[in-house]
N, C-alpha and C positions, 0 to 999 in steps of 0.2 A: 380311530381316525376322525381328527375331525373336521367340517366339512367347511366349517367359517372361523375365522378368528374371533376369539372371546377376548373381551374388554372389561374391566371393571365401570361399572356405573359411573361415569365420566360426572363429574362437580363442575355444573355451569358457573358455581359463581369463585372458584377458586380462581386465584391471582398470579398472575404471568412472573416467571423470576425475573424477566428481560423486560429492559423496552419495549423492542419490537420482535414481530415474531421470524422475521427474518434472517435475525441472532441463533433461533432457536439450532442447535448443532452444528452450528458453522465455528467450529474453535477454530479449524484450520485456517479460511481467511481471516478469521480476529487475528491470530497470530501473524501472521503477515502483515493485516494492518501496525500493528504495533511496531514491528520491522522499519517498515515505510516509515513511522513516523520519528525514528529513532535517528537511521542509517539515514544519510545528507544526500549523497548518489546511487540509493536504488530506487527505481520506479519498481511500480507493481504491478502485476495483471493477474486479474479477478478473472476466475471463472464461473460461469452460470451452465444454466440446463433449462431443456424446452418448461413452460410452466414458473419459470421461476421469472422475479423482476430482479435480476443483478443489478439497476440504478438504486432500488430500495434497500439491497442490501449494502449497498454502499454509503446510504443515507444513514442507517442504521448504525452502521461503522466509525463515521461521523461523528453522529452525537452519542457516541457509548465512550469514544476515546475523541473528543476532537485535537484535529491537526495543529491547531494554534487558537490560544486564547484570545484573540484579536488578528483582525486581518491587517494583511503591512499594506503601505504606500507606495506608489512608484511615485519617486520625486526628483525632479530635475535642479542642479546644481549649475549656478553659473559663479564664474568666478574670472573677472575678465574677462576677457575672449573664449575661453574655455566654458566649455558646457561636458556634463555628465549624467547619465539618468543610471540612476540606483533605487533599490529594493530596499526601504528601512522599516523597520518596527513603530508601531505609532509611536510607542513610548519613544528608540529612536530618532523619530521626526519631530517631537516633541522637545526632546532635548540637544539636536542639531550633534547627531551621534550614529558615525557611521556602523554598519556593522563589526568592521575591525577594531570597536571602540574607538577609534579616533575622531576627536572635534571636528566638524566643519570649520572652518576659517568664519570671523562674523564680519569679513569681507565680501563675501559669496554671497550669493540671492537663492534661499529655498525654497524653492516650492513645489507644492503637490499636484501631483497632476490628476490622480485618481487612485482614491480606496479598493485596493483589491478585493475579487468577491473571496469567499471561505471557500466554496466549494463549486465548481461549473461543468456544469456536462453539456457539452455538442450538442448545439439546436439549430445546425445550419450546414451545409454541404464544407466538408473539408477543401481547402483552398489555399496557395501560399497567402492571399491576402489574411483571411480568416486568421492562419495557425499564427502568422509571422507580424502581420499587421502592415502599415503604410506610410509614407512620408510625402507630406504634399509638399508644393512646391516653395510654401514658406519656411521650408524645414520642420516643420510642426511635425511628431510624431503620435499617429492612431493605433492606439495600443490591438493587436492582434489575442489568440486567445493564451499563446505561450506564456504573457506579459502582463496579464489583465488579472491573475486571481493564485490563489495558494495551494490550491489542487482542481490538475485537470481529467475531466474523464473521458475517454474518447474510445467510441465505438470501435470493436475489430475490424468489423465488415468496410469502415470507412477506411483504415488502411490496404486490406485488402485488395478494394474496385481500384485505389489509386496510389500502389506502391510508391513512388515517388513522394505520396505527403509522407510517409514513414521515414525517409531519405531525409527530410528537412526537421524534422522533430529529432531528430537522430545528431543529427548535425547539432543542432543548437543546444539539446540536451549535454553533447561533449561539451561544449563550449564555455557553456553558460551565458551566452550571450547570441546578440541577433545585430546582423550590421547590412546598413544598404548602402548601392555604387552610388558612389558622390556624397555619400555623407560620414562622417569623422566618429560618430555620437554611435557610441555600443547600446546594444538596448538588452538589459537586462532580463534574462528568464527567469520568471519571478516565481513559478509553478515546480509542482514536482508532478507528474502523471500517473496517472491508472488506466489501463487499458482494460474493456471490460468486451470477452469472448467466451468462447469455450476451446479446450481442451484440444482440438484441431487446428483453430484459429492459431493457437499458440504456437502448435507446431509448424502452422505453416510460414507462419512468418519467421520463424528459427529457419527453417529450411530456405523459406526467400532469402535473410542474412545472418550466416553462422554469427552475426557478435550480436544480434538481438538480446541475446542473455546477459550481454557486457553490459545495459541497461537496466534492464527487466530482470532482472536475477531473484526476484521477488514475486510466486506466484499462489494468492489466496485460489484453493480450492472449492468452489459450494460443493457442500454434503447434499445430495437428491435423498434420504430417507435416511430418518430418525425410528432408532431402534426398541425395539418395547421389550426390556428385559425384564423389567418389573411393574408393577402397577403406579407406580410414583413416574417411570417413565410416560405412560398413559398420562397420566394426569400432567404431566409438565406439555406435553404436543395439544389436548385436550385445552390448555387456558391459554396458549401462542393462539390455537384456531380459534379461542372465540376473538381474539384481536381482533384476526383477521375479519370475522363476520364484522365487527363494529366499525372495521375500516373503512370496507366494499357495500356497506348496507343501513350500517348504522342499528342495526340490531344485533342480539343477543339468542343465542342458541338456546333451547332448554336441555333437558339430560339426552335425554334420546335423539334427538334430531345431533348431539355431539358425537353420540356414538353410533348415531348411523353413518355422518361423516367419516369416522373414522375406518369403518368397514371400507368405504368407498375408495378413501384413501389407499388404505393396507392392501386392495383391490389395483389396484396403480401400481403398489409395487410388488407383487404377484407373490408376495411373502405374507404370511399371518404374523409373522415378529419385527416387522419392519412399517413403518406407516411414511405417504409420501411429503416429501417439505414443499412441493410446487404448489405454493401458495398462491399465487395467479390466479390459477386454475381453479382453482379449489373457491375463492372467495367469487372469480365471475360467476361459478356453479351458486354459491348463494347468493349471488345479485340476483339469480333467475327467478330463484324462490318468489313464489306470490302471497299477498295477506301484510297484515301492521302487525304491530307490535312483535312478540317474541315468536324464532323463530322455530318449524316442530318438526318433527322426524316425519309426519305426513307431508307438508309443503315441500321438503328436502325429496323426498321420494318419487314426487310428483314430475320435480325438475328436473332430475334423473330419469325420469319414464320417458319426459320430453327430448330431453339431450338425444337420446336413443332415438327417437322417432324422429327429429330431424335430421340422423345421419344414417339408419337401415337402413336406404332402399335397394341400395343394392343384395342386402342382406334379406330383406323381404322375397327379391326376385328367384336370389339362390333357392331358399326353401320350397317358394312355390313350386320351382322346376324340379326336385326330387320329388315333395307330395303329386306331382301329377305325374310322376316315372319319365319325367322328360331326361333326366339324371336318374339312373339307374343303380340302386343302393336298395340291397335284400336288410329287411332286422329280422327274418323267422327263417325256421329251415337251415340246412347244413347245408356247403358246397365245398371239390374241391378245388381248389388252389387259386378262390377269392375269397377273400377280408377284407373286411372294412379299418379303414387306415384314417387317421384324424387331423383336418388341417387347419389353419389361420389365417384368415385373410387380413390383410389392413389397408385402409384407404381412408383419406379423410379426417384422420384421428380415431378411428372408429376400427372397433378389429370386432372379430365374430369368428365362428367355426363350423364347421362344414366336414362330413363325411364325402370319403375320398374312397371308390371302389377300385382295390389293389388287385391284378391277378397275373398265375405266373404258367408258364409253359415249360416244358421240360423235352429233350430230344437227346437223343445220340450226340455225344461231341467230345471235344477237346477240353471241357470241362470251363469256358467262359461263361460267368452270368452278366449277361447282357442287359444294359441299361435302359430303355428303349427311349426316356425321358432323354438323357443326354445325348444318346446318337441323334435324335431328333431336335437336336440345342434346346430343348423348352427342361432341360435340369442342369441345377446350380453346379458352384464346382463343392460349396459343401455333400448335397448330395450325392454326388458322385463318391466322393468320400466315404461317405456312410456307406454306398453300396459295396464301397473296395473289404472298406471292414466286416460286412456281411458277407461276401466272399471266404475273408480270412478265416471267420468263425467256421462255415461250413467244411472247408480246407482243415482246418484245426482237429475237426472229430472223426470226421470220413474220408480224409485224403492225404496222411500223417506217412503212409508207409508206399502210396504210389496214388498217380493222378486221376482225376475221377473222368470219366468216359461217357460224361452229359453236359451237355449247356441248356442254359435258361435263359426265358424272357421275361422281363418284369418291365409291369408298367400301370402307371395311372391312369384307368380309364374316364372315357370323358374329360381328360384333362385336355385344357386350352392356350393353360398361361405356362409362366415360369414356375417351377417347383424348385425350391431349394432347402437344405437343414437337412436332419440326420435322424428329427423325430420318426420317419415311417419304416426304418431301417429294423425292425422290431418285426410290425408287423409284416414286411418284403421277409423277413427271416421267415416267418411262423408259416406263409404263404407258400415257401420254397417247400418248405418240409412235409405240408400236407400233400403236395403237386407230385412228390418224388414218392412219398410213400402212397400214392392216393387213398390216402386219409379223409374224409369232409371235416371242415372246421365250422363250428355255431354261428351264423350270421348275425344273432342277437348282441355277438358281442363287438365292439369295436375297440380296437388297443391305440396306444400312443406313446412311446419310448424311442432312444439311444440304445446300442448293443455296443461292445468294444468285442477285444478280438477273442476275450475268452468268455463270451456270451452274455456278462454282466449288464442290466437294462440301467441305463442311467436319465438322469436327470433330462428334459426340455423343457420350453415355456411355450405360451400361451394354454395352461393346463386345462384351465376355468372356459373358457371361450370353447376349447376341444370339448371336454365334455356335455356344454350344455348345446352345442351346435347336433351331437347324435341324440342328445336327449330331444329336443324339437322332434326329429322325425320318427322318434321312437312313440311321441306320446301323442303327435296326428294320426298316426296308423293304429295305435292302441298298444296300452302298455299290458305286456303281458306276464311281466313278473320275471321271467328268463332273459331279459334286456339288463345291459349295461357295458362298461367301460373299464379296461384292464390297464391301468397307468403306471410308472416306476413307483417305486416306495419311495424314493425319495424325493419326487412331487409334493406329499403328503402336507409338507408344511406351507406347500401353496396356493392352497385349498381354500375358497374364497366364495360360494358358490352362489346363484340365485336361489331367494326363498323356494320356486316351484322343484326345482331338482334335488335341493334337501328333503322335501315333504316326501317327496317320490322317494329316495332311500329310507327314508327312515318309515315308510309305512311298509316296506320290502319290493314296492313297483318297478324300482330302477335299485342296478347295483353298483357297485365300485368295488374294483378289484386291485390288491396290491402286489406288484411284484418284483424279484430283486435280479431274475436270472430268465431267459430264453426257455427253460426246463419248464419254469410252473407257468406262463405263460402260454405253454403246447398244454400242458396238462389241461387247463381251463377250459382251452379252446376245442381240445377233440376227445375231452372227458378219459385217455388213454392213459397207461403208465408210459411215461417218456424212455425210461431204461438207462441204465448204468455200465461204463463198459466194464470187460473182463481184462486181466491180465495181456489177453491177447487182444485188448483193442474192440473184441465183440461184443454187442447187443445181446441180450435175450431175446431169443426169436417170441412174436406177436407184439413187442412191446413199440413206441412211436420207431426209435430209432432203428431198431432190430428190421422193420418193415425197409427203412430208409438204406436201410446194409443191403437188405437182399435185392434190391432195384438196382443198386448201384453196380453187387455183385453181376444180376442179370446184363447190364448195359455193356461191362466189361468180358460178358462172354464167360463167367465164372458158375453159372447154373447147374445146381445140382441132379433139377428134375430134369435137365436135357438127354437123349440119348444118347449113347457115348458111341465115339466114332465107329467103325466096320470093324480096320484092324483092331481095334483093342478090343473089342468083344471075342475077335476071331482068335487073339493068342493069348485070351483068359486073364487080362485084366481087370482087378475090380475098381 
């Protein structure tokens, strides 16, 4: 298993295949640009992701395919009394040559009114003036942003706050032209648009109006993480980031400090085979870096330490209140039917983790396990979920042939906030199990999984954050070697972890446990053989399960040890 992603020795001075590093796995909106600049009536909309600049990668797009070799004219034609404003090609304007090929008359008066830009992005509050432009009272037309360049880019958010500009782009976009009350004279839309959002935005504006797509039918995707299947993939993300560094800093990375990045990165995207593209982020994090010339895996580290310190405090206060038992969280000793359960906070951009003590209750009943988070609204409707499904499982082994004759209570203690997901639905199992059998389970350990219905532990995230969150308070109170953390096997390749909690496993202080099923997960936790049913559904008596048969048995009035009624003693039943 292993605990960080390994990287080949990243070559600071190898050469980018791309321009920019913007490019770097975005085929999809390349393609689409290519579309756009093909196809005469489709606009396109780009999408981006937190961390990323979608203006850069449009600039990118730009200059790798540009739009037009030259920017056109909007030029105004008089011809007697008649006036006309059209969109020509310089060469066009050059040669008094409409776009339909046809001569201007050398009757006519041409002139230019203004050079369109190549490429413009919204620097100003959308407005009918702004998009559409104005006519003063000498008839003079002030070119607006539709009319003024050869691609325009305009903010989601800005259609958004003011549906209505969407309504007039819309309109003029069918048209192809723009006309105002009292005046004769069509005004040419000279642009084609790029709308640049994300992936909601999109749909919301589909859902504001079903024929959005009868526009937009064109929509570049950004790729969030670039994948490391081979070591030439490393190297091709490894010379995009030193761009970047040269971009945002003006410096150059050396080997180390690339492949510390990239840890960082691959950290971002909670995958060891995947590294993140939110180059933003990535390059303000080496603006932070301190020191001249090249830059080193120590200054990188440094700025990382910082980052961290200026967004823990509330993560500082978490910990302190377990080390002083204000939060109440065992790592020694066995107990029954509390575990330690593993959680995520996030806030700020900053996410951390934090041990969560789970315990369950058990009583005579109708056989509900009662949520106590949700009856109390402070749990999601994912969790809710998760508990239904830990229900099912339990249902599944010990309640197949008639209903069980107990209810439970499960609940997060010390909890305050909202709890939601499906990660502690593992441990709420393991809990239930030790409660009913009254089993103790090792406090030393704390687990963090998915169950489905036929006990299978799968996959959650924030893995790294979970574990190094119990590892903190395992290693204030002192490590004692029987500590660690029981997570899905197939987290395994999510594994990204800080240098102090690697050292701690690999000298044996702290462990990590892999597991695929509810089965070895009980095993771990109460050192028992869990048991296998029989033909008829039974346990081996002493074994986890076999104890959990006879409880259930007992609750249900089925007890062997009990004395058996008067008459049936009295007329020699055995």
């Amino acid at each position: 298993m292993a605990l960080k992603p390994h990287y080949p020795q990243l070559d600071p001075s190898a050469l980018a295949d791309l321009p920019s590093p913007w490019l770097l796995g975005q085929d999809r909106a390349a393609h689409a640009w290519s579309l756009f600049r093909r196809c005469a009536n489709q606009h396109l909309f780009v999408t981006a992701f937190p961390g990323f600049d979608g203006e850069a990668l449009l600039r990118a797009l730009f200059q790798q395919q540009p739009y037009c070799s030259q920017p056109g004219i909007l030029a105004s034609i008089v011809d007697g009394d008649a006036q006309s404003l059209v969109k020509l090609s310089a060469e066009g304007f050059a040669q008094r040559q409409l776009p339909t090929g046809e001569a201007i008359p050398e009757s006519a008066t041409l002139t230019s009114l203004f050079e369109l830009d190549a490429l413009r992005f919204v620097d100003q509050p959308l407005s009918r003036n702004t998009l559409l432009g104005t006519v003063d009272k000498a008839g003079a037309y002030h070119a607006g942003l539709l009319a003024s360049c050869e691609v325009l880019a305009i903010p989601a958010e800005g259609l958004l706050q003011k549906p209505s500009r969407w309504l007039m782009i819309k309109e003029a976009l069918k048209r192809g032209y723009i006309s105002f009350s009292g005046s004769a004279v069509q005004i040419p839309v000279c642009c084609k648009v790029v709308i640049l959002g994300d992936v909601i935005d999109y749909d919301t504006l589909h859902a504001f109006d079903p024929h959005f797509t009868d526009l937009f039918c064109l929509m570049g995707e950004s790729q969030p993480e670039w994948f490391i299947d081979t070591d030439e993939d490393a190297q091709h993300w490894g010379a995009a980031a030193q761009q970047v560094a040269a971009h945002y800093t003006g410096r150059q990375m050396d080997g180390p400090a690339l492949t510390r990045l990239a840890r960082h990165a691959s950290r971002l995207c909670e995958h060891q085979g995947r590294i993140s593209l939110a180059w933003h982020d990535l390059g303000c994090l080496l603006e932070q870096c301190e020191g001249e010339g090249t830059l080193t895996a120590d200054q990188l580290n440094d700025a990382l330490h910082a980052q961290q310190h200026r967004h823990n405090s509330i993560e500082i206060y978490a910990q302190r209140n377990v080390e002083e038992a204000l939060v109440r969280v065992d790592t020694e000793g066995e107990k029954v039917g509390q575990i330690n359960g593993l959680t995520v906070v996030d806030y700020c951009g900053h996410s951390y983790g934090e041990p969560a003590r789970i315990t369950v209750s058990v009583h005579y009943g109708d056989g509900e396990v009662a949520d106590i988070e949700r009856k109390s609204e402070l749990g999601g409707n994912i969790h809710a979920k998760g508990m239904m499904i830990l229900s099912a499982c339990l249902y599944r082994i010990f309640g197949q042939d008639e209903p069980l004759h107990l209810n439970a209570n499960i609940v997060f203690e010390q909890s305050y906030q909202t709890i939601d997901g499906d990660s502690a639905s593992l441990a709420e199992y393991c809990s239930l199990i030790s409660t009913i059998a009254e089993v103790p389970v090792k406090q030393g350990l704390a687990l963090t999984g998915a169950i489905d219905q036929f006990g299978n532990v799968q996959a959650i995230g924030g893995i790294n954050e979970k574990i190094e969150g119990f590892f903190h308070v395992c290693r204030y109170r002192g490590l004692t070697g029987e500590q660690g953390v029981i997570l899905p096997r197939a987290n395994t390749r999510q594994l990204n972890l800080s240098d102090d909690v690697i050292a701690a496993v690999e000298s044996g202080e702290f462990h990590l446990f892999q597991v695929d099923n509810v089965e070895e997960a009980l095993a771990l936790l109460t050192g028992r053989e869990v048991g296998v049913a029989d033909e008829d559904n039974r346990f081996k008596e002493g074994t986890l399960y076999g104890l959990v048969q006879d409880r259930l048995d007992q609750m249900a009035g089925r007890d062997d040890d009990e004395p058996r009624p008067f008459w049936q003693r009295w007329l020699g039943f055995s």
